[in-house]
C-alpha positions, -999 to +999 in steps of 0.1 A: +345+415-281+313+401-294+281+390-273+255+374-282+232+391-261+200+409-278+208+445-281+182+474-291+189+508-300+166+535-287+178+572-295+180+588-267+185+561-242+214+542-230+223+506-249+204+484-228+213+445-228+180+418-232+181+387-216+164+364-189+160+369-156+159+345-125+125+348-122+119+336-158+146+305-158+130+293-123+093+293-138+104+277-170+125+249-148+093+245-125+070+237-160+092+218-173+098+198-138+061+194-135+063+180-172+088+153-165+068+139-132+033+138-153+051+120-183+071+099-156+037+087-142+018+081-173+048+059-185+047+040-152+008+033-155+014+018-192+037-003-173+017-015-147-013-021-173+009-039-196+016-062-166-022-065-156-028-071-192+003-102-193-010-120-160-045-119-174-038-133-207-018-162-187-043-167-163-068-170-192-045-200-213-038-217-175-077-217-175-080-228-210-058-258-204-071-265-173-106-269-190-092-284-216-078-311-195-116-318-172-134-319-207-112-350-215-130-370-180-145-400-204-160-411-174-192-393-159-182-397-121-142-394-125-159-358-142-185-351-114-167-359-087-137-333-092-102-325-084-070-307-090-048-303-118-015-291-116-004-266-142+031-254-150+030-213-142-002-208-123+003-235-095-029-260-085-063-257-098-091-271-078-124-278-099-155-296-092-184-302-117-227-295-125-241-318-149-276-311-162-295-334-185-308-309-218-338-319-243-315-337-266-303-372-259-268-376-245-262-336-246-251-325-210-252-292-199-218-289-176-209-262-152-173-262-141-162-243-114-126-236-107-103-220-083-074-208-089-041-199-072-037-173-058-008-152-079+010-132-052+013-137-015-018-126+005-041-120-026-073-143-025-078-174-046-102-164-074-127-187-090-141-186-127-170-206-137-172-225-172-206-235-187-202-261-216-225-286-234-208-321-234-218-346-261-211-382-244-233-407-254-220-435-231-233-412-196-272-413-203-289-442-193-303-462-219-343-457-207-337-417-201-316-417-243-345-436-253-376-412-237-355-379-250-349-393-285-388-398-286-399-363-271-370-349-300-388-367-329-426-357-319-414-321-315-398-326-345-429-340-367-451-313-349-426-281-361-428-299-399-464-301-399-470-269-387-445-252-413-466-275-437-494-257-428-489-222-427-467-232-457-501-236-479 
């Protein structure tokens, strides 16, 4: 009968039979047990940041449309007064609105503030704030247009003569 068992001859000593022992299997079962949970958690944690990643990018394109859909207000108070706008995934949005006059005629400076849903049961609402500049000639009044387009061309005619100047 044949074994498969390492055998070494030594003269002068009896055959002697290599293998391993008990000792040896259970401290290669506990590494490679050890091995298995670490892997097993590192593959969970991609998981979970996959997920984080997914409900971020959604939240982000709920936002998107959300601001999308408030930057269509033609109407200055329909867009300063606020609201809620129902989306598909991420539920109700509530939003209200900052308009600042800027330098330029008819060029708003518009902070939007919204609040969202919140995702899960008992986590907080969150709220992001947007800050956009709104081009809509029809919200300045005509005296305030008229003052800023005449404060835009004197600055203007002062920056070309002074480039005129240092030009020569």
């Amino acid at each position: 009968m044949q074994t498969f068992l390492r055998t070494r001859q030594i003269p002068g000593l009896p055959q002697r039979r290599y293998a391993f022992t008990l000792v040896e299997v259970m401290v290669a079962l506990a590494i490679f047990g050890m091995a298995v949970v670490v892997l097993g958690a590192a593959y969970v944690n991609v998981l979970n940041s996959y997920e984080s990643i997914r409900k971020d990018q959604m939240a982000d394109e709920e936002v998107a449309f959300v601001v999308s859909r408030i930057l269509a207000h033609q109407v200055r108070e329909d867009f300063e007064s606020g609201g809620t706008i129902e989306t598909l995934h991420a539920g109700r949005f509530q939003w209200s609105a900052h308009l600042e006059r800027t330098e330029v005629a008819d060029l708003f400076e518009a902070e939007i503030r919204l609040t969202l849903p919140a995702a899960e049961v008992g986590e907080r609402r969150r709220e992001r704030v947007k800050t956009v500049f709104l081009y809509r000639p029809g919200w300045e009044e005509p005296v305030e247009r008229d003052r800023l387009r005449l404060e835009t061309r004197e600055r203007l005619e002062q920056a070309r003569q002074s480039r005129e100047l240092n030009g020569r």
